[in-house]
N, C-alpha and C positions, 0 to 999 in steps of 0.2 A: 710221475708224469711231469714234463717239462713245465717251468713257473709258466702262467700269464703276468701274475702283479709277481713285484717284488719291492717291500718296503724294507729300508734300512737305517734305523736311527735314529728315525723323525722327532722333531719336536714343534711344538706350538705353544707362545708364552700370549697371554691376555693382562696384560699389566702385574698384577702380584699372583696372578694363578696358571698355573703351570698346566696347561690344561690334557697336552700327550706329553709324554716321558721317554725319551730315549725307544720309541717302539720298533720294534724287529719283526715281519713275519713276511708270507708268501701266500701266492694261492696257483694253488695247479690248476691246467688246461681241464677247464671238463668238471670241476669237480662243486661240489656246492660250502661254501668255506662261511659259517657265521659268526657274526660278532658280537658280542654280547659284555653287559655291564648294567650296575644301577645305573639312575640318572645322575647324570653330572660326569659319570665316567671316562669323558672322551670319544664316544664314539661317532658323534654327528662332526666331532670339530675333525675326526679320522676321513671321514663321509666328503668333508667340505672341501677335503685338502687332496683326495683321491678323484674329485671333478675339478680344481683348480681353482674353486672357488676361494678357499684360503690357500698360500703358500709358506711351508714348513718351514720356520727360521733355522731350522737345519736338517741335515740326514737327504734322504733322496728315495723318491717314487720311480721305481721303472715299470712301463708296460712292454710286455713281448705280445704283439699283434701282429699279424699279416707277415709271418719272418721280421719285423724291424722292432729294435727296441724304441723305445721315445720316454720322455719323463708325462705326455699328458693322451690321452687317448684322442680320437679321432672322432667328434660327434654321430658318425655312423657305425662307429665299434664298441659302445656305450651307450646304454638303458639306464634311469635312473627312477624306479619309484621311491617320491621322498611322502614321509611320512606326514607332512602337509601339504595341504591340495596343489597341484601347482599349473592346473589347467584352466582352462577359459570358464568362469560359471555362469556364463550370462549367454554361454554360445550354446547353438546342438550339439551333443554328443558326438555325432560322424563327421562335423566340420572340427571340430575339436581335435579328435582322433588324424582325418585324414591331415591335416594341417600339421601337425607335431612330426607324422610321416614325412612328408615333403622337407622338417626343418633337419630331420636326421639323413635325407640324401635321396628318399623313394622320388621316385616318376610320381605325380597326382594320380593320374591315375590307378597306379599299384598301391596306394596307398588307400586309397578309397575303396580299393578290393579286400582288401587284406583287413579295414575297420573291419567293411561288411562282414567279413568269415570270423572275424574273433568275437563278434556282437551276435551274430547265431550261435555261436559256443557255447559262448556264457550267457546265454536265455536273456539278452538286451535289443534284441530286433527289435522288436515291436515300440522302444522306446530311441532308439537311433536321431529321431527328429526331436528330442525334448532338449528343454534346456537342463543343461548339467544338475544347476540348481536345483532343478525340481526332481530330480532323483534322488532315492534311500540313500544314506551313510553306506549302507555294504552295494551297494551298485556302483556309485560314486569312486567305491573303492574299485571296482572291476573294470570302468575306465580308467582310472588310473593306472592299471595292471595293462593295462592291452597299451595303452599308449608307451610304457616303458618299453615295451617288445616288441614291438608290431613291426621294426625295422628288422629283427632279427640280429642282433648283436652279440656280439662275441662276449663282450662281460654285462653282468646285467645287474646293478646294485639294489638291492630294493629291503626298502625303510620301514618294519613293521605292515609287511606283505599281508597281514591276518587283520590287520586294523579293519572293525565295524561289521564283519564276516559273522553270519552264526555261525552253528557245526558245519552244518552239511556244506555251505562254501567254504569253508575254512579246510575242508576233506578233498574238495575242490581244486582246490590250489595247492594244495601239497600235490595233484597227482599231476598239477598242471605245469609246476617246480622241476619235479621230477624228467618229466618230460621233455622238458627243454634241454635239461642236462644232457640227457639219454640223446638229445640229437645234438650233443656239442657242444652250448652254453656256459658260461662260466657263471656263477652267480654269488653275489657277497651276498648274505642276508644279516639285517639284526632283527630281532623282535623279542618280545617277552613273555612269553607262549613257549614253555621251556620245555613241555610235551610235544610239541609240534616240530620243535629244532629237534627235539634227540633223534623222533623219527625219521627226518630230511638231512638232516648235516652231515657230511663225509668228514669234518675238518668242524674246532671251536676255538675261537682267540675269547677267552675272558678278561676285559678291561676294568682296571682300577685306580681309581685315581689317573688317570692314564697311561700308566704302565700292564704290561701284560702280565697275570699272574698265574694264568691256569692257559694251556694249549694243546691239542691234541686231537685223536681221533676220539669220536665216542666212547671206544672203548678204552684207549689210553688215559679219556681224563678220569674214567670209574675207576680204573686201576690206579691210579694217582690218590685218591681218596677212596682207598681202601679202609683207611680208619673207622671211615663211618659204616660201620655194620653194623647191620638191622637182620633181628631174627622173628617171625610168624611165628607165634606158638598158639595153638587150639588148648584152651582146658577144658575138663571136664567137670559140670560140679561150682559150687562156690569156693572161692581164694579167698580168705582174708587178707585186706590191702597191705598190713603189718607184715608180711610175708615179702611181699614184692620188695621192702624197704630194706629187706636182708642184702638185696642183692649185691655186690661188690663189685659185681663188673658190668653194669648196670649204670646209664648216662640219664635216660627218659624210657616211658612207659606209656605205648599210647592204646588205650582201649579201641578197638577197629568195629568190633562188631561184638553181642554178648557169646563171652566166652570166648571169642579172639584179639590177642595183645601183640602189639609190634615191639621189642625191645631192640633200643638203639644200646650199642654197648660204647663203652670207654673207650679213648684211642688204644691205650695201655691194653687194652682186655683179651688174653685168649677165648677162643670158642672152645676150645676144651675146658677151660675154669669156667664158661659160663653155662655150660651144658651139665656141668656137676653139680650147680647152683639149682640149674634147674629140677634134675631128677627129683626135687621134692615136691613139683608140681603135678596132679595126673591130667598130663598131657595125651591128649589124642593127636594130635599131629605137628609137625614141625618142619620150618622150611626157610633158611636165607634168605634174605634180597639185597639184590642188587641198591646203591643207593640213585636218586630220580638225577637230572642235570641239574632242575631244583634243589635240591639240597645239597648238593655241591657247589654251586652257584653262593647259596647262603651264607655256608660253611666258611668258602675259601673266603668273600668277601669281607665275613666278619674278622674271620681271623687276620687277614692282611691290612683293616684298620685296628688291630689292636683292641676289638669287642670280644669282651668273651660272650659266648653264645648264649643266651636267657638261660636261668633255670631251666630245665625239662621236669615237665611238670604230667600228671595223667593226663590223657586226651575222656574227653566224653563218650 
C-alpha cells in the first residue's frame, strides 16, 4: 500500500542522552502501524517530533496527504490522543469536544453534531453537560478518544488508547480502532497491552534505546523469534521434579494447570531431541505455541541490552 508517513534517519540528542537513534520506518495508507518499547525507549520523544512538537537534529519526516508530500501534517489531517490529559478539565464535556472540533477546521456547528453522535456511541449522553473533571478515569478516556477523531483525520496517533478502560471498553475500542481503519484512517498506536496490539496491529516498530530492533508484521516478528518454543504437554499421573531436570533441551518449565506444563526450550534446541526427552513422560496430550508479542517483546529487549534472561525457574 502507498507510504502515508515516511521517517528516515531521525535523530534526537537531549544533552548526553541520545534519546532516537538513527530510526528508519514507514506507515502505510490504511493500515494500523504500532509502536512499542519499555519506558524511556524513545517513543514519546518519536510522538513529539511526528506533531512538531520537537524537531529531529537530523534525518527527515515526510507526510503523503491529500496527493502532496510535506515534512509536517495539516491540523485537519491529524488526531492526536496523548497519553496525558490534554483537554479542558474544568469545561463540559460537549464544549470541550465541540471546541477542539472547530480548532481542527469543522464548521461549529458540525462539530457540535458530530460530539453529539460519538457521546451516544460511547454511552456519555447523559453526561455531555459535566465537567470533564467530574467524570471516571475510563470516560475521561473516551473523551479523549472522540476528540482525537471527531474531525475525521486521515492519521490518527493515539498514546496508550486502553489507558483507564476495563475489559468490556477496552473490547470497545479495539472494534472502534478497527473501524476507522476499515473506513480509511491511518493510525500510529503505542500502548502496553501487548494482547490487545497483537489483536489490532497490521504492522510493530519495537523501540530500544531508541533505535528499532524488532519490525514486522505479526506474523513476521513470531517468525523472527522462532527461538522461543514453547511446548503444552498434559501428563498423566505424578512426575518427579528430578525428572524434569534431565531435560537438555529444556530453558524453563512452567507448571499451567495440575498435570499441565509449558516447556520453553533452548534456542539451540531441536523438537525432535526434545520430544525424545520426552517419551519418558506418560503424556496424554501435546501441542506447540506460538510465542505471546509479550515474550518477544521481553526476550528481544533483554537480549539487545546485553541481559541475560533470569533463570527460568518452575511456575506455581
Amino acid at each position: 500500500m502507498p507510504h502515508l508517513l515516511e521517517v528516515t534517519e531521525i535523530e534526537k540528542q537531549f544533552e548526553h542522552v541520545r534519546a532516537v537513534d538513527r530510526l528508519t520506518f514507514h506507515v502505510g495508507g490504511g493500515e494500523i502501524f504500532a509502536l512499542l518499547g519499555p519506558n524511556g525507549a524513545g517513543k514519546t520523544t518519536v510522538v513529539r517530533m511526528l506533531l512538531r512538537i520537537l524537531t529531529p537534529d537530523r534525518g527527515a519526516i515526510r507526510f503523503f496527504l491529500n496527493g502532496v508530500a510535506r515534512e509536517q501534517a495539516l491540523p485537519q489531517e491529524i488526531g492526536y490522543l496523548p497519553e496525558e490529559r490534554g483537554l479542558y478539565r474544568e469545561i463540559a464535556v460537549l464544549k470541550n469536544l465541540s471546541y477542539m472540533g472547530i480548532l481542527r477546521g469543522m464548521p461549529r456547528e458540525a462539530a457540535r453534531l458530530a460530539a453529539e453522535e460519538w457521546l451516544e456511541r460511547l454511552d456519555l449522553r447523559e453526561r455531555k453537560n459535566a465537567r470533564l473533571d467530574q467524570l471516571s478515569k475510563g470516560n475521561q478516556q473516551k473523551v479523549q478518544f472522540i476528540a482525537a477523531i471527531l474531525h475525521r483525520p486521515a492519521f490518527a496517533i493515539l498514546d496508550e488508547p486502553f489507558s483507564g478502560l476495563d475489559p468490556v471498553n477496552q473490547e470497545s475500542f479495539l472494534d472502534l480502532i478497527r473501524e476507522l481503519r476499515a473506513a480509511g484512517m491511518t493510525i500510529l498506536l503505542s500502548a502496553h497491552q501487548m494482547d490487545l496490539v497483537q489483536r489490532l496491529a497490521d504492522r510493530v516498530l519495537l523501540l530500544h534505546r531508541g533505535r528499532a530492533v524488532l519490525e514486522g508484521t505479526i506474523t513476521e516478528v513470531r517468525a523472527s523469534a522462532a527461538a522461543l518454543k514453547k511446548v503444552v504437554v498434559q501428563i498423566e499421573g505424578d512426575v518427579e521434579a528430578a525428572l524434569f531436570e534431565r531435560f537438555a533441551t529444556v530453558a524453563q518449565i512452567d507448571k499451567l494447570t495440575e498435570g499441565t506444563y509449558a516447556f520453553s526450550l533452548r534456542p539451540e534446541a531441536a523438537m525432535s531431541c526434545f520430544l525424545a526427552e520426552a517419551a519418558q513422560l506418560p503424556i496424554s496430550g501435546i501441542h506447540s505455541q506460538d510465542p505471546s508479542l509479550h515474550e518477544i517483546f521481553l526476550r528481544t529487549v533483554n537480549d539487545d541490552s546485553g541481559i541475560r534472561p533470569r533463570p527460568l525457574e518452575e511456575g506455581a
